[in-house]
C-alpha positions in Angstrom: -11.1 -21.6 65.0 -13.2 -19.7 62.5 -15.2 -16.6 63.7 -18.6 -16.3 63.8 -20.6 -13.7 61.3 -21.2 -10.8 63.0 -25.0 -9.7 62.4 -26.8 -6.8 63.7 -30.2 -6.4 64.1 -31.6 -2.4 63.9 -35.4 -3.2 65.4 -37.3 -1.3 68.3 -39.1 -4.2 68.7 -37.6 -5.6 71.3 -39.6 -9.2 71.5 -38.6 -9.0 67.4 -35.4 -8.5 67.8 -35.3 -10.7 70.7 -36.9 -13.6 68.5 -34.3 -12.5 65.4 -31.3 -13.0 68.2 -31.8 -16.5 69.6 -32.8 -17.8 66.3 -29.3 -16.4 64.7 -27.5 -17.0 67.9 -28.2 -21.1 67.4 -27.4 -21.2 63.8 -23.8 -20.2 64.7 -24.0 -16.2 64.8 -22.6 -13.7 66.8 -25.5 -10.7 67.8 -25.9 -7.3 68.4 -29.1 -5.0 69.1 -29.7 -1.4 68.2 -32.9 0.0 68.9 -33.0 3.5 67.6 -31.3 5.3 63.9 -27.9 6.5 66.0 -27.4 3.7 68.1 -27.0 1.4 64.6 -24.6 3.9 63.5 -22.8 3.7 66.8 -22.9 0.4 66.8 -21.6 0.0 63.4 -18.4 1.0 64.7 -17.7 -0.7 68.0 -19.3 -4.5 66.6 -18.1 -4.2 63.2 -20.9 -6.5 62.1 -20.5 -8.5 58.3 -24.6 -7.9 57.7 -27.2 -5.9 59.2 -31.1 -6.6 59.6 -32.9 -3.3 59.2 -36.6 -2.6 60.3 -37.9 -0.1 57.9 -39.9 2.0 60.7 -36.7 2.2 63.0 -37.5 5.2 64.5 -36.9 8.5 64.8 -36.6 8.4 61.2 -37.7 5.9 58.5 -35.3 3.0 57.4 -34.3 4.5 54.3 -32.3 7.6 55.9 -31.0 4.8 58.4 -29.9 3.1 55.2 -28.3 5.6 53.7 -25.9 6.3 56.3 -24.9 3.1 57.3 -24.0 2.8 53.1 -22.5 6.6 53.7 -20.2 5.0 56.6 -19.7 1.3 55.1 -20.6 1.4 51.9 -19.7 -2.4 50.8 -22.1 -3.6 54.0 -25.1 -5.5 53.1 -28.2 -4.7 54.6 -31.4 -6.9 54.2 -34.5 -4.3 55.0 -37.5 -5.9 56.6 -41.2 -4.6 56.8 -44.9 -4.9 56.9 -45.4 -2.2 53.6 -45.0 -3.8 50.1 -45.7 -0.7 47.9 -43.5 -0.9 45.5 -42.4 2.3 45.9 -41.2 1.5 49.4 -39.0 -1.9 48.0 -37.7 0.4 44.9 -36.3 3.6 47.1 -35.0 0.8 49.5 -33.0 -1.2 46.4 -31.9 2.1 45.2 -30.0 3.1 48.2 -28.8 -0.4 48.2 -30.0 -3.1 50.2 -29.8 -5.9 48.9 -32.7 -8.3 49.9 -36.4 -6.8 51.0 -38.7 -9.2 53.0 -42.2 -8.5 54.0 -43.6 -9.1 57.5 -44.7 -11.5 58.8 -41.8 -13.7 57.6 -40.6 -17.3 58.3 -37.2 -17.7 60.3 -36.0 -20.6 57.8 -36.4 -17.7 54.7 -34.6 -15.1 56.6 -31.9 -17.8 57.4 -31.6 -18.9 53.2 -31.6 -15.1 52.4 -28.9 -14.2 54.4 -26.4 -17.1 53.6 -27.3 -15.8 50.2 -26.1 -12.7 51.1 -23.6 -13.8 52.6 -22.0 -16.1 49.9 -22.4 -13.8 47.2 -20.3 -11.1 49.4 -17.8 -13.7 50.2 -17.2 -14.3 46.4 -17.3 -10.6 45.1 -14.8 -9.7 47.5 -12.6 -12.9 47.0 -12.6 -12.0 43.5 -11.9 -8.1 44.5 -9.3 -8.5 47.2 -7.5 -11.1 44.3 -7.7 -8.4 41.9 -6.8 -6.0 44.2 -3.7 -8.3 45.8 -2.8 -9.0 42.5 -2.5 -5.1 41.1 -0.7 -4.1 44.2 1.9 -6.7 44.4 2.5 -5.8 40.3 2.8 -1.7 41.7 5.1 -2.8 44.9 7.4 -4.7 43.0 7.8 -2.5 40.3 8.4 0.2 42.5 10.8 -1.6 44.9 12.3 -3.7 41.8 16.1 -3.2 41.6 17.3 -0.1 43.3 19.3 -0.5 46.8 17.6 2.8 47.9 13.8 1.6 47.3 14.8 -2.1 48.5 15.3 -0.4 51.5 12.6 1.4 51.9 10.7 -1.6 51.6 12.1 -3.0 54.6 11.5 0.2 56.5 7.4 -0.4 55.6 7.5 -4.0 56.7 8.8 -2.9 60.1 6.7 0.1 60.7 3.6 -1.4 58.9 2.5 -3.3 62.2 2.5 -0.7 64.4 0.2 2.6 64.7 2.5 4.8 64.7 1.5 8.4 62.5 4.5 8.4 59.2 5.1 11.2 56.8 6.3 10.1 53.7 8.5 12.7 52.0 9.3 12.9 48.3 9.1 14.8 44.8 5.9 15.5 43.3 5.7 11.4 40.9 7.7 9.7 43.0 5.0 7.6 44.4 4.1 8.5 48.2 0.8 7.5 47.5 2.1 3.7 46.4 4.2 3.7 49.7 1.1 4.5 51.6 -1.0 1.9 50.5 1.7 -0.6 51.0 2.1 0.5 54.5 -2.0 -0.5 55.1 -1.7 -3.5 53.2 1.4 -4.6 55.3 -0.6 -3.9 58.7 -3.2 -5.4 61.0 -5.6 -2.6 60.0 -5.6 -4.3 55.8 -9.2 -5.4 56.1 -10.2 -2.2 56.7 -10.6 1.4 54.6 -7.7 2.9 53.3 -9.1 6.4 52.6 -7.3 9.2 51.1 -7.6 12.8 51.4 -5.7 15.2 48.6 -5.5 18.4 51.0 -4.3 20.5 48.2 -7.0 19.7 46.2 -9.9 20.7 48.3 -10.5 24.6 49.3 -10.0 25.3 53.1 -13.3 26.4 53.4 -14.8 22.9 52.8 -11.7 20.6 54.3 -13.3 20.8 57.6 -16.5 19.6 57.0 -15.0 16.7 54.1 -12.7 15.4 57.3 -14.8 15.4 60.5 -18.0 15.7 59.1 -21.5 17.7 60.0 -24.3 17.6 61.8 -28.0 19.2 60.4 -28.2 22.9 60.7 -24.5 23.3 61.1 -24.4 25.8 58.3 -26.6 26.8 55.7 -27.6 23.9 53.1 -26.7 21.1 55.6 -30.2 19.8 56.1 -28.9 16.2 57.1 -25.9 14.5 58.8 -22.9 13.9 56.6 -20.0 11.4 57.8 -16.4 12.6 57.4 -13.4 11.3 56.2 -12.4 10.0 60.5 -16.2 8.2 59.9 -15.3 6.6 56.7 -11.4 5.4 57.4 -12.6 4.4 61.5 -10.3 1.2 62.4 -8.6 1.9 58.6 -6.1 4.3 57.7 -6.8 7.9 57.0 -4.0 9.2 54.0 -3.7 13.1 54.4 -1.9 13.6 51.2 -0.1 17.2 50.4 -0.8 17.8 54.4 1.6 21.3 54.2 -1.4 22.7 52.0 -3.6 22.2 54.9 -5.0 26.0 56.5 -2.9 26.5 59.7 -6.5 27.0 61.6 -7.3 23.2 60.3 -3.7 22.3 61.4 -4.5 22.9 64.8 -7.6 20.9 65.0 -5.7 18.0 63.7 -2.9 18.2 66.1 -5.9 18.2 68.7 -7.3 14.9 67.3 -3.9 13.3 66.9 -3.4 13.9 70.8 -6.7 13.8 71.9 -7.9 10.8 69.6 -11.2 13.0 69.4 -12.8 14.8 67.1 -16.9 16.8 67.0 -18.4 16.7 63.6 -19.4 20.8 62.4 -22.7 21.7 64.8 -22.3 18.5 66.6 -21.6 18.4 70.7 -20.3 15.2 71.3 -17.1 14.0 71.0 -16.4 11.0 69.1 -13.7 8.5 69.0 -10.8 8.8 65.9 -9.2 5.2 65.5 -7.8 5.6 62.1 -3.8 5.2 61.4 -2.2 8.8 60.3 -0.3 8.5 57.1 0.0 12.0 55.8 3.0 13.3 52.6 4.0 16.2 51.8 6.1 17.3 48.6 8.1 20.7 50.2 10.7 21.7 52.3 9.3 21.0 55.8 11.8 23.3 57.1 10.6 26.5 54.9 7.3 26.0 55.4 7.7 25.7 59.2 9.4 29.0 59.1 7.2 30.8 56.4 3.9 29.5 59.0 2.4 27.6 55.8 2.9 24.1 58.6 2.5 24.3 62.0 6.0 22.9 63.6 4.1 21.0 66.3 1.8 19.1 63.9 5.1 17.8 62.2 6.4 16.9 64.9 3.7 15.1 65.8 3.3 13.6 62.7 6.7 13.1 62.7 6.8 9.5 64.6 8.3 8.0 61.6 9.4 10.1 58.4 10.1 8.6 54.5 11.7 9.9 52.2 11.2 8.6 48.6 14.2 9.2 46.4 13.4 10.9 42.8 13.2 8.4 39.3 16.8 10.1 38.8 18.3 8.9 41.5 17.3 5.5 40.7 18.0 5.4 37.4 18.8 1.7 36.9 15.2 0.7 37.3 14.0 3.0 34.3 14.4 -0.3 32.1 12.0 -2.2 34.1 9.4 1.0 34.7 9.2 1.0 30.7 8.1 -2.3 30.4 5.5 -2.3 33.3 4.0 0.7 32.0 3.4 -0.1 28.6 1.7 -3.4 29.6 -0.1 -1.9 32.1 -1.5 0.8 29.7 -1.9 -1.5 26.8 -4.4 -3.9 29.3 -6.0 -0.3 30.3 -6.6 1.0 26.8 -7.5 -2.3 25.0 -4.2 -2.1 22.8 -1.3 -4.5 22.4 1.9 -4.0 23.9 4.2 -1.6 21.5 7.9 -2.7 21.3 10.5 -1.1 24.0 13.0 -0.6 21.8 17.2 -0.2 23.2 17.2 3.4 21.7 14.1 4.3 24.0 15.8 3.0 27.2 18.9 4.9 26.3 17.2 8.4 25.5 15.4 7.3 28.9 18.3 6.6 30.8 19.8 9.7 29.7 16.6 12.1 31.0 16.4 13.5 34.0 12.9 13.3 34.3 11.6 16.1 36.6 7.7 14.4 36.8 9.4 11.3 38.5 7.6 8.5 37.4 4.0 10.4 36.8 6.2 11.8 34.1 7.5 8.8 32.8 3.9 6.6 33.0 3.1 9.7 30.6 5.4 9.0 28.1 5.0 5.8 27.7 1.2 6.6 27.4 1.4 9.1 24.5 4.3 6.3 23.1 1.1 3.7 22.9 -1.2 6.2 21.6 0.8 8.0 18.9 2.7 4.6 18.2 5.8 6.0 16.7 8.6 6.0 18.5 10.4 9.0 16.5 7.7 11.4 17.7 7.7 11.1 21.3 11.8 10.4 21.5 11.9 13.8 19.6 9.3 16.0 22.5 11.9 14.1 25.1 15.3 15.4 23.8 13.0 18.8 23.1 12.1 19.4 27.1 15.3 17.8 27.9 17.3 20.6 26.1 14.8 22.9 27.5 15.0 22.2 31.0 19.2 22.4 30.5 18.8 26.0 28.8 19.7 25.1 25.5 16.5 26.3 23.6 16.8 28.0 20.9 20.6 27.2 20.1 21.6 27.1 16.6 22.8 24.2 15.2 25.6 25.4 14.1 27.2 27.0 17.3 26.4 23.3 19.3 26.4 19.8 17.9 29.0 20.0 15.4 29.0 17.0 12.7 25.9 15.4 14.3 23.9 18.7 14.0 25.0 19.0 10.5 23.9 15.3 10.0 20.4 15.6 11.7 20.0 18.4 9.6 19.9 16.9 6.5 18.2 13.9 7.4 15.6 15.8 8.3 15.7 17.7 5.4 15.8 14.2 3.2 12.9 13.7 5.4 10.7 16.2 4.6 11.6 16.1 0.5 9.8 12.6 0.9 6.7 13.2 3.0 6.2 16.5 0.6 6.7 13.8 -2.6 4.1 11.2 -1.1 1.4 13.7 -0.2 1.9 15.6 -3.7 1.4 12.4 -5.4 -1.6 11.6 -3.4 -3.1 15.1 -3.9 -2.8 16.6 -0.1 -4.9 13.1 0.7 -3.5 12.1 4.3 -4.5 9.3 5.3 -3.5 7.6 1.6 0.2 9.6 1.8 0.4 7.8 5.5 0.0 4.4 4.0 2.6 5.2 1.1 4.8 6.3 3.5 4.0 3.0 6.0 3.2 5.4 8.9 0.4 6.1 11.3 -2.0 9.2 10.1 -1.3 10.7 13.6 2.5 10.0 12.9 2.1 11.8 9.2 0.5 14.8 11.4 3.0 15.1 13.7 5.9 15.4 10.6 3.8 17.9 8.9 3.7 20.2 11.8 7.8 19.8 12.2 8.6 20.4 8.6 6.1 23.0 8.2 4.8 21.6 5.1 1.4 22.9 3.4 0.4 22.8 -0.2 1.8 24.5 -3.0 -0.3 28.2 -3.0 -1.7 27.2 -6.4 -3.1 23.9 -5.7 -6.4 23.3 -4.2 -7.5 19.4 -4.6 -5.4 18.8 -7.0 -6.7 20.8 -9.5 -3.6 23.7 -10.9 -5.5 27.1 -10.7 -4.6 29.7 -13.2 -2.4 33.1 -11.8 -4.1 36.1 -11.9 -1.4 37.6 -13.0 
């Protein structure tokens, strides 16, 4: 059995709303009053509706703050604004902060009804069309990231069984490794998928302001807050809440977390009353939970309490046989991103690949292939690999002739052929680039790159290809 649209209807005018209700109620809908500015925002969260019916003179305060905190707390809600005043002014602000239908009082009920289906079927076919997009770009992320490693395989089981339940996870793992992918999977797997999935990067926001961006503040909490403003707990209510890097968290915010992850409770900055935290905990971290428990940087009874359910995501090197299959999704994912056609994986690519260790996991990795589709030319970017590789294993700066042997000595003088010819073609073109590039069949940004390595420049007595006199 199909359930009925939920509508609300924000009116003080109770023989209005009243009319509104049993007009709705017979055409099938399921109804809900609010008669004041914070009982529509309270009511937002315990009815849930799919469309709300605002009355522009909703007092205390006019329709248009109402309407910008319902947006602030369900932003893809459609709200149709209702009113006796037609200045244009009035409809304008009221579009602006996005409602998207205006109708002036008095009003026929057989209008209001054609308005909202309309409403209504243009939000069931923009988020058909999202959630498809959506399903369709996470499903391509999941089983890339799950695609042929034992380790990840498991893992995915591990989400399928946990995603059902509320229970708080931390999800473990390098710095690239994906704990943000794993979250998302665990909310799309779970009752809650309908709902927000909103993410908080801890590390990323000073402690001064955390507070405020989680639980929110009221007017006059501090100075400069001259209206309410809804926290992250507001936004992700019934969703999931993602506290990502959660160890970089103040230990004085730690311990008002731990109180709302036992208490279920939280009270917005300046605000008195307690409200009501139904969001699903998924928070990662990227350090040793052990050293930072004993260096006080993490509070040892918030992990524990986040600790229902711990993940550990192993790094791209410990998982190496899926490299192959990485390097193809990333290229065609960046090629649909950028506008470009899909450059060539080539065997030698997937071999100097399979041979790096690749410290930046696959952040690192979605890089290379990135500045691969860019620079298109494979030589260049294979070269900066085996350059950081040797780096990271402390062999900088290590003359040829003391390691390598033969296939130094080789390298050497292919290079050196190398750079006799790219010298020849940009003589013969008099220093003009982009023409020596197209001699040489390779990119202008490739030509660039080979210059810099070789070190080549003109000869000292040349100048546009004109032969300038010594003055000696």
């Amino acid at each position: 059995m199909q359930a009925k649209t939920r509508i609300l209807i924000a009116d003080d005018d109770q023989a209005m709303a009243k009319s509104l209700a049993e007009y709705l109620s017979r055409r099938n809908f399921d109804v809900a009053f609010a008669v004041s500015h914070e009982e529509s925002l309270r009511t937002i969260r315990s009815f849930d509706p799919s469309l709300v019916l605002l009355d522009y003179t909703l007092p205390p305060v006019d329709g248009g703050e109402t309407l910008e905190r319902l947006k602030q707390l369900r932003p893809e809600l459609p709200v149709i604004v209702y009113s006796g005043d037609t200045a244009p002014e009035v409809i304008f602000r009221m579009s602006k902060l996005g409602a998207e239908d205006y109708i002036a009082t008095p009003f026929q009920l057989s209008d209001l009804f054609s308005r909202i289906s309309r409403v209504m079927e243009k939000r069931v076919a923009t988020e058909g069309d999202a959630q498809l997009r959506d399903r369709v770009r996470q499903q391509s992320d999941f089983s890339t990231l799950f695609g042929t490693s034992s380790r990840m395989e498991e893992i995915k089981n591990t989400i399928e069984q946990v995603a059902d339940t509320n229970a708080t996870v931390l999800i473990r793992g390098e710095s690239g490794t994906g704990k943000e992918v794993v979250a998302r999977m665990i909310h799309r797997e779970s009752l809650r998928r309908d709902k927000p999935f909103v993410k908080v990067n801890c590390a990323a926001i000073p402690h001064e302001l955390l507070e405020s961006e989680l639980f929110g503040y009221e007017p006059g909490a501090f100075t400069g807050a001259n209206k309410q403003k809804l926290g992250k707990f507001d936004q992700a209510n019934y969703g999931t809440l993602f506290l990502d890097e959660i160890s970089e968290m103040h230990p004085a915010l730690q311990a008002k977390l731990l109180h709302v992850l036992q208490d279920g409770t939280y009270c917005r900055l300046g605000g008195r009353a307690n409200l009501t935290a139904d969001a699903r905990i998924l928070a990662a971290t990227n350090i040793d939970i052990q050293k930072a428990i004993a260096e006080k940087r993490l509070r040892e009874d918030l992990y524990y309490r986040l600790n229902a359910f711990t993940m550990t995501i192993p790094p791209l090197r410990e998982r190496r046989e899926e490299i192959p299959l990485l390097l193809k999704y990333f290229m065609n994912n960046m090629a649909t991103k950028f506008g470009k056609n899909p450059l060539m994986i080539s065997d030698r690519m997937v071999k100097e690949a399979l041979a790096y260790h690749w410290p930046g996991n696959l952040r690192e990795l979605g890089n290379f292939v990135k500045r691969y589709l860019v620079m298109e030319n494979e030589d260049l970017v294979l070269d900066e690999l085996q350059t950081k590789g040797k780096e990271n294993n402390g062999e900088a700066g290590t003359p040829s002739s003391a390691k390598g042997g033969l296939k130094a000595m080789v390298r050497s003088l292919k290079d050196d052929a190398e750079a006799r010819e790219i010298q020849r073609a940009l003589e013969g073109a008099n220093w003009n680039r982009k023409v020596a590039a197209a001699q040489l069949n390779i990119s202008y940004k490739a030509l660039l790159y080979k210059i810099k390595q070789h070190g080549l420049a003109p000869a000292p007595a040349t100048y546009r290809g004109l032969r300038i006199a010594s003055s000696n």
